[in-house]
C-alpha positions in Angstrom: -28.1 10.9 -12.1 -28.4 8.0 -9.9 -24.6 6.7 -10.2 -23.6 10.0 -9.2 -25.5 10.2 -6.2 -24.2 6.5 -5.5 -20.8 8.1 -5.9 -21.3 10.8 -4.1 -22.5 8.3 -1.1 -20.0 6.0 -1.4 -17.0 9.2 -1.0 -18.7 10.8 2.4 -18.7 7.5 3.8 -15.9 6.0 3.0 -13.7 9.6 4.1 -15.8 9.3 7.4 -15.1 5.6 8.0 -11.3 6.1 6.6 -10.9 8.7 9.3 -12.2 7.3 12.2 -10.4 3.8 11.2 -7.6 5.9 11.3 -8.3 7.6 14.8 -8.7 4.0 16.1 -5.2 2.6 15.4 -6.8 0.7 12.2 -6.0 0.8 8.3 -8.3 2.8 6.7 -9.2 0.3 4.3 -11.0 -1.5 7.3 -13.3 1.3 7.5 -14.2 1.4 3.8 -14.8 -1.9 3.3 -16.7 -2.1 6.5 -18.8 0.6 4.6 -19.3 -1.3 1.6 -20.8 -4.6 3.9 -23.6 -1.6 5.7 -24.7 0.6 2.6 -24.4 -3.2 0.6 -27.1 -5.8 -0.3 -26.2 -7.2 3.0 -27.5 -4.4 5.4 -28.9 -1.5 4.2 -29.6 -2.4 0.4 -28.4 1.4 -0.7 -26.3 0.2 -3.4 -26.5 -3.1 -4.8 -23.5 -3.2 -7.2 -24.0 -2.5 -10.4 -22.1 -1.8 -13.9 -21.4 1.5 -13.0 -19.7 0.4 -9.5 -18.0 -2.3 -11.0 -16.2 -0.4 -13.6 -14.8 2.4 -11.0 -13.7 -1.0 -8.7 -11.4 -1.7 -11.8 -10.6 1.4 -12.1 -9.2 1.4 -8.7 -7.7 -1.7 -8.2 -5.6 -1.3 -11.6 -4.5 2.5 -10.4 -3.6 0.9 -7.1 -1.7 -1.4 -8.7 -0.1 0.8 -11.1 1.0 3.5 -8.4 2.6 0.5 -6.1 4.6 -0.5 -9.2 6.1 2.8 -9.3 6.9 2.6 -5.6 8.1 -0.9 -6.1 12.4 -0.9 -6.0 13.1 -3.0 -9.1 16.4 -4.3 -7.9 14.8 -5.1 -4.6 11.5 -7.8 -6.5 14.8 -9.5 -8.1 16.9 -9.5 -5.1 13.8 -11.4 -3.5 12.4 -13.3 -6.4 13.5 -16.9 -5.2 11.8 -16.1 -2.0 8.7 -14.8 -3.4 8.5 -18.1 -5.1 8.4 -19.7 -2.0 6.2 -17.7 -0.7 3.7 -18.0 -3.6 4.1 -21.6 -3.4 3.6 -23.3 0.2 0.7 -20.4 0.4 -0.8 -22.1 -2.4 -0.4 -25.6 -1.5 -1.6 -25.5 2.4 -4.7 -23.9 1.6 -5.7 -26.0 -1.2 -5.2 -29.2 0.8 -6.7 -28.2 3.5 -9.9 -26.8 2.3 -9.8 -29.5 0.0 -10.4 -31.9 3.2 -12.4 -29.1 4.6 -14.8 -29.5 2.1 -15.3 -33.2 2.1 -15.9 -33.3 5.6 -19.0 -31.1 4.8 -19.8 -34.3 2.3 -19.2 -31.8 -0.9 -18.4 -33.7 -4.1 -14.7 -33.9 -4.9 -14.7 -31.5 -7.5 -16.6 -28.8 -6.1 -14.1 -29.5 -2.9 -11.1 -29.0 -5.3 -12.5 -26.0 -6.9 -13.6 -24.0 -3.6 -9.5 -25.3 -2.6 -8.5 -23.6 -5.7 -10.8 -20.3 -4.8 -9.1 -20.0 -1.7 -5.5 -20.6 -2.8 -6.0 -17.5 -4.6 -4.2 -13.9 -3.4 -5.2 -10.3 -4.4 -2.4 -8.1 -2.5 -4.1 -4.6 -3.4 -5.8 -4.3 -0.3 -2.0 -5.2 1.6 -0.8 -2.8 -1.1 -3.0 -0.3 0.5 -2.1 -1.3 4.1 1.5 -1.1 3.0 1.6 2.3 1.8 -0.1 3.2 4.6 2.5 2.1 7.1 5.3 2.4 4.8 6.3 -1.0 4.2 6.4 -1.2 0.7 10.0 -0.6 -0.1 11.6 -2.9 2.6 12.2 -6.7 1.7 8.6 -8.2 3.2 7.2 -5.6 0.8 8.9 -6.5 -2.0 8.4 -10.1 -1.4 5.0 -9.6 -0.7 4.4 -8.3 -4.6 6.8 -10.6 -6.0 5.0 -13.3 -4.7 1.7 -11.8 -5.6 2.5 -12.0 -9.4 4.0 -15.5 -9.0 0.9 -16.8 -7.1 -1.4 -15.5 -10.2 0.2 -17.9 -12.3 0.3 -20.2 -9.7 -3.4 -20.0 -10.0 -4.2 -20.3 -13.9 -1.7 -23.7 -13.5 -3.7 -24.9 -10.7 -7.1 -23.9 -13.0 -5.9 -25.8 -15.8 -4.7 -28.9 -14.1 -8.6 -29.0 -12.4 -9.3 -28.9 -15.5 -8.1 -31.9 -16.8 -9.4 -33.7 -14.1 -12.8 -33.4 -14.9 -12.4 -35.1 -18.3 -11.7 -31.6 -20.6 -11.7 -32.0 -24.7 -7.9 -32.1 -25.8 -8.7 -28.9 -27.6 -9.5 -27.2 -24.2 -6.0 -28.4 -23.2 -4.6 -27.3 -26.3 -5.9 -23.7 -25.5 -4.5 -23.8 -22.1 -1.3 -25.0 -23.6 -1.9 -21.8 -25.6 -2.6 -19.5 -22.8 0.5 -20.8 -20.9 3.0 -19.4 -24.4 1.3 -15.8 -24.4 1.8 -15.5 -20.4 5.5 -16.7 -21.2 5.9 -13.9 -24.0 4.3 -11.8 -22.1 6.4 -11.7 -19.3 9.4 -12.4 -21.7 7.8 -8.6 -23.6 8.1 -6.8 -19.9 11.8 -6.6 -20.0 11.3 -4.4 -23.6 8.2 -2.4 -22.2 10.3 -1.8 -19.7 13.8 -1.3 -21.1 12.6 0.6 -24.1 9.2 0.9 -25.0 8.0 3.2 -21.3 11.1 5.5 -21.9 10.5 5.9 -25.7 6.6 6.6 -25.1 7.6 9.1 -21.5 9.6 11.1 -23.9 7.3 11.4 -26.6 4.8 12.4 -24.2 6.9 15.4 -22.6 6.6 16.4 -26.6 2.8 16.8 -26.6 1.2 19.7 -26.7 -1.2 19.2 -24.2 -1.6 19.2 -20.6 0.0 16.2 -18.6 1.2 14.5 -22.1 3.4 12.1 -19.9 0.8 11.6 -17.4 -1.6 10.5 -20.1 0.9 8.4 -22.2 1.6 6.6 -18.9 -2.1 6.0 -17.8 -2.3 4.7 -21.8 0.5 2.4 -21.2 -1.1 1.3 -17.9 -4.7 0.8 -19.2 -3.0 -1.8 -22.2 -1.1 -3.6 -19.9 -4.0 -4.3 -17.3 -6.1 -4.9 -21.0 -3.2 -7.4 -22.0 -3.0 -9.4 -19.1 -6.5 -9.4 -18.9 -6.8 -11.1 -22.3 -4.1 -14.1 -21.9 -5.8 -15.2 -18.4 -3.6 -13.3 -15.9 -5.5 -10.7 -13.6 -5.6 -7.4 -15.1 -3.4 -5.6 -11.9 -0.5 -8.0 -13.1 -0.2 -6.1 -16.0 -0.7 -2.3 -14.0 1.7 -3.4 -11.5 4.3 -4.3 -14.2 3.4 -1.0 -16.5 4.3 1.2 -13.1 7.5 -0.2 -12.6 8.0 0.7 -16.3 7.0 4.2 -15.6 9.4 3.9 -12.2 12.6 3.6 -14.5 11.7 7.0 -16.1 12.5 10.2 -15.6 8.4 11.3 -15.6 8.1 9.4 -12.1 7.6 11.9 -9.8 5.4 14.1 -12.2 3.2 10.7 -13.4 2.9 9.5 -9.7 1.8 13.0 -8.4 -0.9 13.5 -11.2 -2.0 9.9 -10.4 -2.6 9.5 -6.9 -5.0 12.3 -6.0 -7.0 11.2 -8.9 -7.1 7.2 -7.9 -7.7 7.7 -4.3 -10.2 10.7 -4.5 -12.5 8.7 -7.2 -11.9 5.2 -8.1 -10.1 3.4 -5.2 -12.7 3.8 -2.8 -15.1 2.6 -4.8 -12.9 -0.9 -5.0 -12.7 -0.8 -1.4 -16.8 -0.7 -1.1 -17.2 -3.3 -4.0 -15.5 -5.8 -1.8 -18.0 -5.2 0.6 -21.0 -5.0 -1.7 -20.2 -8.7 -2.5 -21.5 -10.2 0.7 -25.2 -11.5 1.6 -25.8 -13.0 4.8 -28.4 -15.0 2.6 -28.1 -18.5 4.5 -25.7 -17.9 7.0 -27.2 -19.0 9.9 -27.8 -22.8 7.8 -23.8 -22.8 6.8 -22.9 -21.0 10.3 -20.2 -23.3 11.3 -19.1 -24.0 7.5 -18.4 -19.9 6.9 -16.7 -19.6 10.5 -14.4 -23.0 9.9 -14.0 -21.7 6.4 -12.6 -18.7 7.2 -10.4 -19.7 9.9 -8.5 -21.9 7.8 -8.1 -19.9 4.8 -7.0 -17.0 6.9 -4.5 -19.9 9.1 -3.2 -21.8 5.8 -2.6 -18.8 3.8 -0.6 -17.0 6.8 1.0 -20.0 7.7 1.9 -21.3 4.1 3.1 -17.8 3.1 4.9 -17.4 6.4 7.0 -20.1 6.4 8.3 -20.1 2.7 9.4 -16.8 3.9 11.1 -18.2 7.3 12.8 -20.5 4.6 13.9 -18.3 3.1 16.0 -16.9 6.0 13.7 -13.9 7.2 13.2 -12.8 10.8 10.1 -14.2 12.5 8.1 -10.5 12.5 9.1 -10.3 8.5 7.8 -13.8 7.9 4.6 -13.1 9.7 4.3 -9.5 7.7 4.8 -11.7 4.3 2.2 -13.7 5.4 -0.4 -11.3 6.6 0.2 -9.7 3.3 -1.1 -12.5 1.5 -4.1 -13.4 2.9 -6.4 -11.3 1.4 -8.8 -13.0 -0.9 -9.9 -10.0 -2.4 -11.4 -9.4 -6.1 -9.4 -12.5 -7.5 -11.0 -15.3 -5.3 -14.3 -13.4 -6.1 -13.9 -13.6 -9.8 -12.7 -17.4 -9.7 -15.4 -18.0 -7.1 -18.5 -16.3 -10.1 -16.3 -18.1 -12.9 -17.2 -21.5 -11.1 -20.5 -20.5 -10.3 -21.5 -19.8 -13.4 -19.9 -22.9 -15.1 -21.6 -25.0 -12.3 -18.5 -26.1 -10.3 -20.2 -25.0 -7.4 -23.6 -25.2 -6.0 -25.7 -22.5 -5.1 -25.7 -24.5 -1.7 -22.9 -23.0 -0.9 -22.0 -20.2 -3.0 -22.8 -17.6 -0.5 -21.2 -19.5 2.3 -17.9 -19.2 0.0 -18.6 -15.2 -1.1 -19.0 -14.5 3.2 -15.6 -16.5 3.6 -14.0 -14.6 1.0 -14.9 -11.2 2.3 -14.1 -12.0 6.0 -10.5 -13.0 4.5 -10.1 -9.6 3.2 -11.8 -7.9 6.3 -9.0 -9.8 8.5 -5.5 -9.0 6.1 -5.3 -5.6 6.7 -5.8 -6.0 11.1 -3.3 -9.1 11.1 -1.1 -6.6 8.7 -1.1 -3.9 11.1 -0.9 -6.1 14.1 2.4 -7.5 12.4 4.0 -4.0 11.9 3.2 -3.2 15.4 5.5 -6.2 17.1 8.5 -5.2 18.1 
Protein backbone atom coordinates (compact mmCIF):
# COMPACT_ATOMS: atom_id res chain seq x y z
CA UNK A 1 0.00 0.00 0.00
CA UNK A 2 2.82 2.23 0.05
CA UNK A 3 2.67 3.35 -3.76
CA UNK A 4 -0.79 4.26 -3.11
CA UNK A 5 -0.17 6.47 -0.31
CA UNK A 6 2.75 7.98 -2.51
CA UNK A 7 0.01 8.51 -5.01
CA UNK A 8 -2.27 9.75 -2.95
CA UNK A 9 0.60 12.45 -1.72
CA UNK A 10 1.82 13.27 -4.87
CA UNK A 11 -2.27 14.32 -6.13
CA UNK A 12 -3.02 16.71 -2.90
CA UNK A 13 0.04 18.43 -3.51
CA UNK A 14 0.40 18.81 -6.74
CA UNK A 15 -3.69 20.14 -7.00
CA UNK A 16 -2.64 22.53 -4.09
CA UNK A 17 0.59 23.71 -5.79
CA UNK A 18 -1.29 23.75 -9.38
CA UNK A 19 -3.78 26.05 -7.85
CA UNK A 20 -1.95 28.47 -6.14
CA UNK A 21 0.65 28.51 -9.30
CA UNK A 22 -2.38 29.41 -10.94
CA UNK A 23 -3.62 32.18 -8.54
CA UNK A 24 -0.04 33.71 -8.95
CA UNK A 25 -0.13 34.44 -12.70
CA UNK A 26 2.22 31.11 -13.12
CA UNK A 27 1.75 27.72 -15.24
CA UNK A 28 0.64 25.17 -13.13
CA UNK A 29 3.31 22.97 -14.06
CA UNK A 30 5.65 25.31 -12.03
CA UNK A 31 3.94 24.42 -9.08
CA UNK A 32 4.12 20.64 -9.55
CA UNK A 33 7.36 20.33 -10.33
CA UNK A 34 8.34 22.71 -7.60
CA UNK A 35 6.55 19.85 -5.56
CA UNK A 36 8.42 17.18 -6.90
CA UNK A 37 12.06 19.12 -5.88
CA UNK A 38 10.37 19.54 -1.81
CA UNK A 39 8.60 16.01 -1.19
CA UNK A 40 11.97 14.66 -3.51
CA UNK A 41 15.42 13.23 -2.41
CA UNK A 42 16.47 16.71 -2.44
CA UNK A 43 14.36 18.17 0.53
CA UNK A 44 12.13 16.28 2.32
CA UNK A 45 13.19 12.57 1.19
CA UNK A 46 9.13 11.56 1.10
CA UNK A 47 9.44 9.94 -2.13
CA UNK A 48 12.59 8.85 -3.61
CA UNK A 49 11.47 7.67 -7.13
CA UNK A 50 10.99 4.43 -7.61
CA UNK A 51 9.54 1.80 -10.28
CA UNK A 52 6.24 2.49 -9.40
CA UNK A 53 6.69 6.47 -9.91
CA UNK A 54 8.58 5.91 -12.94
CA UNK A 55 6.14 3.93 -14.71
CA UNK A 56 3.04 6.47 -14.06
CA UNK A 57 5.84 9.39 -15.31
CA UNK A 58 5.59 7.37 -18.72
CA UNK A 59 2.40 7.01 -18.40
CA UNK A 60 2.00 10.70 -18.39
CA UNK A 61 4.35 12.02 -20.57
CA UNK A 62 3.05 9.59 -23.51
CA UNK A 63 -0.83 10.62 -22.67
CA UNK A 64 0.42 14.22 -22.81
CA UNK A 65 1.81 13.61 -25.88
CA UNK A 66 -0.89 11.65 -27.33
CA UNK A 67 -3.71 14.21 -26.38
CA UNK A 68 -1.43 17.26 -27.98
CA UNK A 69 -1.38 15.23 -31.17
CA UNK A 70 -4.99 15.29 -31.37
CA UNK A 71 -4.94 18.97 -30.75
CA UNK A 72 -2.20 19.40 -33.21
CA UNK A 73 -3.79 20.92 -36.90
CA UNK A 74 -2.12 18.48 -39.40
CA UNK A 75 -2.09 20.87 -42.21
CA UNK A 76 -0.72 23.48 -39.91
CA UNK A 77 2.96 20.95 -38.70
CA UNK A 78 3.34 20.72 -42.74
CA UNK A 79 2.66 24.34 -43.48
CA UNK A 80 5.53 24.90 -40.86
CA UNK A 81 7.80 21.90 -41.36
CA UNK A 82 10.74 23.84 -43.14
CA UNK A 83 10.70 26.22 -40.24
CA UNK A 84 10.64 23.65 -37.56
CA UNK A 85 13.68 22.34 -39.20
CA UNK A 86 15.26 25.40 -38.55
CA UNK A 87 14.27 25.65 -35.46
CA UNK A 88 15.41 22.05 -34.46
CA UNK A 89 18.60 22.80 -36.04
CA UNK A 90 20.40 26.19 -34.89
CA UNK A 91 18.81 25.05 -31.28
CA UNK A 92 20.85 22.11 -31.57
CA UNK A 93 24.04 23.52 -32.85
CA UNK A 94 24.43 26.70 -30.30
CA UNK A 95 24.06 24.69 -27.40
CA UNK A 96 26.29 21.97 -28.29
CA UNK A 97 29.17 24.42 -29.07
CA UNK A 98 28.87 26.29 -26.52
CA UNK A 99 28.69 23.86 -23.65
CA UNK A 100 31.09 22.09 -25.50
CA UNK A 101 33.67 25.19 -24.63
CA UNK A 102 31.80 25.42 -21.42
CA UNK A 103 32.99 22.35 -20.43
CA UNK A 104 36.65 22.55 -21.32
CA UNK A 105 37.04 25.63 -19.55
CA UNK A 106 36.09 23.65 -16.40
CA UNK A 107 39.28 21.33 -17.68
CA UNK A 108 36.66 18.28 -18.49
CA UNK A 109 38.11 15.80 -20.98
CA UNK A 110 36.88 16.37 -24.53
CA UNK A 111 34.64 13.60 -24.69
CA UNK A 112 32.83 14.00 -21.59
CA UNK A 113 32.63 17.95 -22.83
CA UNK A 114 31.04 16.66 -26.10
CA UNK A 115 28.69 14.39 -24.44
CA UNK A 116 27.27 16.85 -21.62
CA UNK A 117 27.04 19.27 -25.26
CA UNK A 118 25.08 16.59 -26.64
CA UNK A 119 22.82 16.24 -23.20
CA UNK A 120 21.97 19.70 -23.44
CA UNK A 121 21.20 19.99 -27.11
CA UNK A 122 18.46 17.79 -26.29
CA UNK A 123 14.49 19.09 -26.18
CA UNK A 124 11.50 17.36 -24.37
CA UNK A 125 8.47 19.96 -25.37
CA UNK A 126 5.81 18.07 -23.04
CA UNK A 127 6.22 20.37 -20.23
CA UNK A 128 5.68 23.55 -23.14
CA UNK A 129 2.93 21.20 -24.38
CA UNK A 130 1.48 21.63 -21.06
CA UNK A 131 2.14 25.33 -20.82
CA UNK A 132 0.59 25.62 -24.28
CA UNK A 133 -2.57 24.07 -23.62
CA UNK A 134 -2.79 26.00 -20.86
CA UNK A 135 -2.60 29.37 -22.52
CA UNK A 136 -3.97 28.11 -25.66
CA UNK A 137 -1.20 28.35 -27.90
CA UNK A 138 -1.13 25.14 -29.33
CA UNK A 139 -3.03 25.59 -32.61
CA UNK A 140 -1.41 28.86 -33.82
CA UNK A 141 1.88 28.67 -35.92
CA UNK A 142 4.63 29.06 -32.85
CA UNK A 143 2.67 25.97 -31.53
CA UNK A 144 2.87 24.05 -34.38
CA UNK A 145 6.35 24.82 -34.97
CA UNK A 146 7.22 24.31 -31.60
CA UNK A 147 6.07 20.34 -32.07
CA UNK A 148 7.30 20.09 -35.46
CA UNK A 149 10.54 20.95 -34.33
CA UNK A 150 10.32 18.87 -31.26
CA UNK A 151 10.19 15.58 -33.41
CA UNK A 152 12.90 16.90 -35.77
CA UNK A 153 15.27 17.76 -32.87
CA UNK A 154 14.75 13.95 -31.57
CA UNK A 155 16.39 12.74 -34.56
CA UNK A 156 18.54 15.53 -34.50
CA UNK A 157 19.74 13.94 -31.39
CA UNK A 158 20.18 10.01 -32.20
CA UNK A 159 22.43 11.61 -35.34
CA UNK A 160 24.40 13.73 -33.03
CA UNK A 161 24.63 10.32 -30.62
CA UNK A 162 25.95 8.30 -33.31
CA UNK A 163 28.34 10.68 -34.84
CA UNK A 164 29.96 10.93 -30.83
CA UNK A 165 30.05 7.73 -31.35
CA UNK A 166 32.35 7.26 -33.86
CA UNK A 167 34.56 9.58 -32.44
CA UNK A 168 35.48 7.63 -29.70
CA UNK A 169 36.83 4.78 -31.82
CA UNK A 170 33.32 2.45 -32.05
CA UNK A 171 33.57 -1.27 -33.63
CA UNK A 172 32.29 -0.98 -37.38
CA UNK A 173 29.52 -3.27 -36.20
CA UNK A 174 28.37 -0.63 -33.74
CA UNK A 175 28.21 1.64 -36.80
CA UNK A 176 26.61 -0.87 -38.78
CA UNK A 177 23.71 -0.93 -36.06
CA UNK A 178 23.37 2.73 -36.13
CA UNK A 179 23.25 2.58 -39.84
CA UNK A 180 20.47 0.10 -38.91
CA UNK A 181 18.73 2.16 -36.48
CA UNK A 182 18.79 5.16 -38.98
CA UNK A 183 16.53 2.62 -41.91
CA UNK A 184 13.76 1.63 -39.20
CA UNK A 185 13.41 5.50 -38.06
CA UNK A 186 13.18 6.17 -41.94
CA UNK A 187 10.31 3.36 -42.33
CA UNK A 188 8.97 4.41 -39.54
CA UNK A 189 8.24 7.69 -40.27
CA UNK A 190 7.68 6.51 -43.96
CA UNK A 191 4.71 3.86 -42.00
CA UNK A 192 2.98 7.17 -40.21
CA UNK A 193 1.53 8.27 -43.42
CA UNK A 194 -0.51 4.57 -43.55
CA UNK A 195 -1.17 4.58 -39.69
CA UNK A 196 -2.48 7.57 -40.34
CA UNK A 197 -4.28 7.37 -43.73
CA UNK A 198 -5.63 3.92 -43.12
CA UNK A 199 -4.66 1.94 -40.38
CA UNK A 200 -6.28 4.67 -37.25
CA UNK A 201 -9.63 4.96 -39.30
CA UNK A 202 -9.78 1.12 -39.99
CA UNK A 203 -9.05 0.24 -36.17
CA UNK A 204 -11.67 3.66 -34.83
CA UNK A 205 -14.25 1.92 -36.83
CA UNK A 206 -13.75 -1.43 -35.61
CA UNK A 207 -13.74 -0.13 -32.30
CA UNK A 208 -17.26 1.68 -32.49
CA UNK A 209 -18.19 -2.20 -33.26
CA UNK A 210 -17.20 -3.59 -29.87
CA UNK A 211 -19.25 -4.53 -27.57
CA UNK A 212 -17.91 -3.04 -24.72
CA UNK A 213 -17.64 0.26 -23.07
CA UNK A 214 -15.42 2.94 -24.77
CA UNK A 215 -14.33 0.35 -27.67
CA UNK A 216 -12.84 3.37 -29.63
CA UNK A 217 -11.34 4.89 -26.60
CA UNK A 218 -9.48 1.61 -25.92
CA UNK A 219 -8.54 0.82 -29.57
CA UNK A 220 -7.04 4.30 -29.57
CA UNK A 221 -5.12 4.11 -26.25
CA UNK A 222 -3.94 0.52 -27.99
CA UNK A 223 -2.81 2.25 -31.02
CA UNK A 224 -1.14 4.89 -28.75
CA UNK A 225 0.64 2.51 -26.25
CA UNK A 226 2.35 0.67 -29.77
CA UNK A 227 3.42 3.64 -31.16
CA UNK A 228 5.14 5.07 -27.97
CA UNK A 229 6.42 1.01 -27.67
CA UNK A 230 7.66 1.38 -31.48
CA UNK A 231 9.50 4.36 -31.34
CA UNK A 232 10.83 3.37 -28.21
CA UNK A 233 12.44 0.21 -29.73
CA UNK A 234 14.23 1.93 -32.93
CA UNK A 235 15.98 4.68 -30.66
CA UNK A 236 13.44 7.63 -30.98
CA UNK A 237 11.72 8.82 -27.59
CA UNK A 238 8.64 6.96 -26.94
CA UNK A 239 6.26 10.54 -27.04
CA UNK A 240 7.40 10.65 -30.82
CA UNK A 241 5.43 7.83 -31.47
CA UNK A 242 2.19 9.11 -28.98
CA UNK A 243 2.36 12.37 -30.50
CA UNK A 244 2.19 10.87 -33.99
CA UNK A 245 -0.59 8.00 -32.92
CA UNK A 246 -2.94 11.33 -31.74
CA UNK A 247 -2.71 12.97 -34.80
CA UNK A 248 -3.83 9.58 -36.26
CA UNK A 249 -6.76 9.54 -33.95
CA UNK A 250 -7.21 13.60 -34.88
CA UNK A 251 -8.21 12.54 -38.53
CA UNK A 252 -11.08 10.41 -37.14
CA UNK A 253 -14.33 10.78 -36.60
CA UNK A 254 -13.88 9.23 -32.65
CA UNK A 255 -11.90 12.60 -31.83
CA UNK A 256 -13.99 14.28 -29.61
CA UNK A 257 -15.23 11.00 -27.86
CA UNK A 258 -11.34 9.53 -27.53
CA UNK A 259 -10.02 13.02 -26.38
CA UNK A 260 -12.82 13.50 -23.75
CA UNK A 261 -12.38 9.88 -22.28
CA UNK A 262 -8.66 10.62 -22.30
CA UNK A 263 -7.92 13.77 -20.68
CA UNK A 264 -9.70 13.44 -17.26
CA UNK A 265 -7.98 10.15 -16.91
CA UNK A 266 -4.24 11.56 -17.89
CA UNK A 267 -4.33 14.64 -15.90
CA UNK A 268 -6.22 13.22 -12.74
CA UNK A 269 -3.57 10.19 -12.47
CA UNK A 270 -0.56 9.88 -14.49
CA UNK A 271 0.52 13.40 -15.69
CA UNK A 272 1.16 14.75 -12.40
CA UNK A 273 3.07 12.22 -11.46
CA UNK A 274 5.49 13.17 -14.69
CA UNK A 275 5.49 16.55 -13.52
CA UNK A 276 6.90 15.37 -9.81
CA UNK A 277 9.32 12.90 -11.43
CA UNK A 278 11.14 15.77 -12.93
CA UNK A 279 11.50 17.06 -9.71
CA UNK A 280 12.43 13.86 -7.90
CA UNK A 281 15.55 13.83 -10.22
CA UNK A 282 17.42 16.55 -8.43
CA UNK A 283 20.03 16.25 -5.34
CA UNK A 284 21.78 19.16 -4.19
CA UNK A 285 24.48 16.48 -3.43
CA UNK A 286 27.67 18.74 -4.20
CA UNK A 287 26.25 21.87 -5.18
CA UNK A 288 27.89 24.18 -3.20
CA UNK A 289 31.63 22.40 -4.78
CA UNK A 290 30.15 22.81 -8.58
CA UNK A 291 28.19 26.20 -7.52
CA UNK A 292 29.47 28.30 -10.26
CA UNK A 293 29.57 25.29 -12.79
CA UNK A 294 25.52 24.52 -12.23
CA UNK A 295 24.70 28.38 -12.36
CA UNK A 296 27.00 29.06 -15.70
CA UNK A 297 25.52 25.70 -16.84
CA UNK A 298 22.26 26.60 -16.70
CA UNK A 299 22.47 30.00 -17.96
CA UNK A 300 23.78 28.91 -21.15
CA UNK A 301 21.71 26.12 -21.90
CA UNK A 302 18.58 28.05 -21.05
CA UNK A 303 20.47 31.32 -23.49
CA UNK A 304 21.62 28.94 -26.45
CA UNK A 305 18.62 26.90 -26.60
CA UNK A 306 16.27 30.22 -26.64
CA UNK A 307 18.52 31.96 -28.72
CA UNK A 308 19.33 29.05 -31.28
CA UNK A 309 15.60 28.06 -31.46
CA UNK A 310 14.66 31.72 -31.69
CA UNK A 311 16.33 32.74 -34.43
CA UNK A 312 15.77 29.76 -36.88
CA UNK A 313 12.37 30.92 -36.23
CA UNK A 314 13.12 34.79 -36.96
CA UNK A 315 14.53 33.18 -40.23
CA UNK A 316 12.13 31.93 -40.99
CA UNK A 317 10.13 35.15 -41.22
CA UNK A 318 8.13 35.10 -37.76
CA UNK A 319 7.39 38.18 -35.65
CA UNK A 320 9.92 38.84 -32.88
CA UNK A 321 7.14 37.75 -29.80
CA UNK A 322 6.56 34.32 -32.07
CA UNK A 323 10.28 33.75 -32.35
CA UNK A 324 10.79 34.28 -28.71
CA UNK A 325 7.52 31.84 -27.92
CA UNK A 326 9.30 29.10 -30.37
CA UNK A 327 12.18 29.44 -28.45
CA UNK A 328 10.93 29.44 -24.86
CA UNK A 329 9.07 26.33 -26.05
CA UNK A 330 12.16 24.53 -26.52
CA UNK A 331 14.13 24.94 -23.78
CA UNK A 332 13.01 22.52 -21.56
CA UNK A 333 15.39 19.71 -20.98
CA UNK A 334 12.96 17.64 -19.50
CA UNK A 335 12.83 13.62 -19.35
CA UNK A 336 15.03 13.33 -22.62
CA UNK A 337 18.20 15.13 -21.48
CA UNK A 338 17.68 13.09 -18.21
CA UNK A 339 17.58 9.78 -19.91
CA UNK A 340 20.73 10.71 -22.25
CA UNK A 341 22.35 12.25 -19.19
CA UNK A 342 21.79 8.20 -17.05
CA UNK A 343 22.64 6.52 -20.58
CA UNK A 344 26.14 8.30 -20.38
CA UNK A 345 26.48 7.83 -16.84
CA UNK A 346 26.09 4.44 -16.86
CA UNK A 347 28.31 3.82 -19.95
CA UNK A 348 30.97 6.04 -18.17
CA UNK A 349 30.89 9.16 -20.52
CA UNK A 350 30.61 11.17 -17.65
CA UNK A 351 32.02 11.30 -14.25
CA UNK A 352 30.34 11.08 -11.12
CA UNK A 353 32.19 14.48 -10.65
CA UNK A 354 29.85 16.00 -12.26
CA UNK A 355 26.91 14.07 -12.81
CA UNK A 356 24.78 15.78 -10.28
CA UNK A 357 26.02 19.20 -11.31
CA UNK A 358 24.52 18.13 -14.88
CA UNK A 359 21.01 16.46 -13.33
CA UNK A 360 20.58 20.21 -11.15
CA UNK A 361 21.27 21.95 -14.64
CA UNK A 362 18.86 19.89 -16.33
CA UNK A 363 16.03 20.41 -13.85
CA UNK A 364 16.56 24.26 -13.52
CA UNK A 365 16.17 24.17 -17.52
CA UNK A 366 12.76 22.75 -17.08
CA UNK A 367 11.84 24.89 -13.97
CA UNK A 368 12.69 28.03 -16.29
CA UNK A 369 10.59 26.91 -19.84
CA UNK A 370 7.38 27.21 -18.64
CA UNK A 371 8.03 31.18 -16.74
CA UNK A 372 10.00 32.34 -20.03
CA UNK A 373 6.83 30.62 -21.91
CA UNK A 374 4.38 32.51 -20.05
CA UNK A 375 6.41 35.66 -19.98
CA UNK A 376 6.43 35.38 -23.84
CA UNK A 377 2.59 35.06 -24.21
CA UNK A 378 2.20 37.97 -22.01
CA UNK A 379 4.26 40.65 -24.46
CA UNK A 380 2.27 42.54 -26.29
Amino acid sequence: MQEIAELCLILVATTIAGHYSARLGMPAVVGQLLIGILIGPAILGWIKGDEFTHLFSEIGVIILMFTAGMESDLQLLKKYLRPSTLVALLGVILPVGVIYGLSLLFHLPQAESIFIGVIFAATSVSISVAVLKELGGLHGKAGATILGAAVVDDVLAVVILSVMVSLMGTSPSATGNLWLTFMYQLFFFVGIYFVVKFIAPILTSVGKRLFVVGGPTLIAVILCLSMALLADAIGLSSVVGAFFAGIAISQTAVKHEVEANIEPIGYAFFIPVFFVSIGLSLSFAGFMKNFIFIVLLTVLATFTKLLGAGLGAKLSQFSLKDSYIVGAGMVSRGEMALIIAQIGYSAHLISSTYYSAIITAIVLTTLLAPLLLKHAYRLK
